[in-house]
N, C-alpha and C positions, 0 to 999 in steps of 0.2 A: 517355427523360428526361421527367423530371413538369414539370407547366406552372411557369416562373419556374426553371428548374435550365439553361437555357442555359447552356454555359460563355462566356464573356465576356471582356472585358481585366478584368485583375486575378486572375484567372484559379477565384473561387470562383462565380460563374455565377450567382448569385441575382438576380434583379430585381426592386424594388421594387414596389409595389401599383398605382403609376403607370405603369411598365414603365420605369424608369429602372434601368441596373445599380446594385446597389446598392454602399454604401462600406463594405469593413472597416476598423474601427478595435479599438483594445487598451484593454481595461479593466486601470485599474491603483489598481482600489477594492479595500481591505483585506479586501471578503467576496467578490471575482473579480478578485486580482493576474494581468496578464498572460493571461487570457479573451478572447477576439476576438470580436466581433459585426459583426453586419450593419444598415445603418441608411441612411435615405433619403440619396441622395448630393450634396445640397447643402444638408442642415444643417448650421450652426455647432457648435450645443450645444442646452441647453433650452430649450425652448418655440418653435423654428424651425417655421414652417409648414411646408406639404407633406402626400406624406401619410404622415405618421408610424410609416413601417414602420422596425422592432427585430427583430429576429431572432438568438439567441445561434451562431456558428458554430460555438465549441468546446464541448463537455460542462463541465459542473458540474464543480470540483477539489475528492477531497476534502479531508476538514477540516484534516489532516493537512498539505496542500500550500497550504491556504491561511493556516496558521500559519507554516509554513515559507518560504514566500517572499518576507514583506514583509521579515523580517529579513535573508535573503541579498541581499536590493537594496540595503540599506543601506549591507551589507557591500560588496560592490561599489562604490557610488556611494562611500564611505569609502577604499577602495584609489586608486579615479581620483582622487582630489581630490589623496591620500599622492603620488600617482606626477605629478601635474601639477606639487606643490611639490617634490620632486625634480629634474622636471627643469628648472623655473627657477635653482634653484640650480646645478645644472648648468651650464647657461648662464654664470651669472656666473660660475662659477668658470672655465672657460675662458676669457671673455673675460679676467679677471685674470690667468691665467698668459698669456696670449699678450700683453696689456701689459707683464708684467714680464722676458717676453723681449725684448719690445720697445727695454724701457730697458736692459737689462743689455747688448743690441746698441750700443744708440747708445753707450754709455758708454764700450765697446772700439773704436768708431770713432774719439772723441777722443784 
């Protein structure tokens, strides 16, 4: 193993320039949807001190996949949303039939 290729918790073994293990996170920019890199592992975002190691984990997608994937997220994120309001309604609708069993019980009680 090359220096900084450790394997480590989280299990891709890179360690920062600091010798900290470093963090993967997921790019989910419309020129790298879904890309994973390597980045110092107590920055926030931009401009966090430290020392500013970036390293991309996955290869480059090509062009083709990265037209193709902002839209299938969409799609996806579209269906969760269709099937969250589904099953609200669901919900209520059950609770209404099981009130109006409710009532058409009591009603045969009196």
């Amino acid at each position: 193993m090359e220096t900084g290729e450790k394997q480590g918790e989280g299990g891709h073994g890179q360690w920062c320039h600091c010798g900290k293990l470093a963090r993967m996170q997921t790019s989910w920019t419309s020129s790298n949807p879904g890309r994973r890199f390597l980045v110092y592992p107590k920055s926030k975002g931009r401009g966090e001190k430290g020392c500013r190691f970036f390293q991309w984990f996955d290869a480059e997608m090509c062009e083709r996949s990265k037209s193709l994937i902002p839209g299938l997220l969409r799609k996806i994120d579209r269906v969760e949303k269709e099937n969250a309001n589904i099953r609200a309604k669901s919900k209520i609708l059950w609770a209404a039939m099981l009130l109006s069993w409710l009532v058409v019980f009591a009603m045969k009680m009196n």
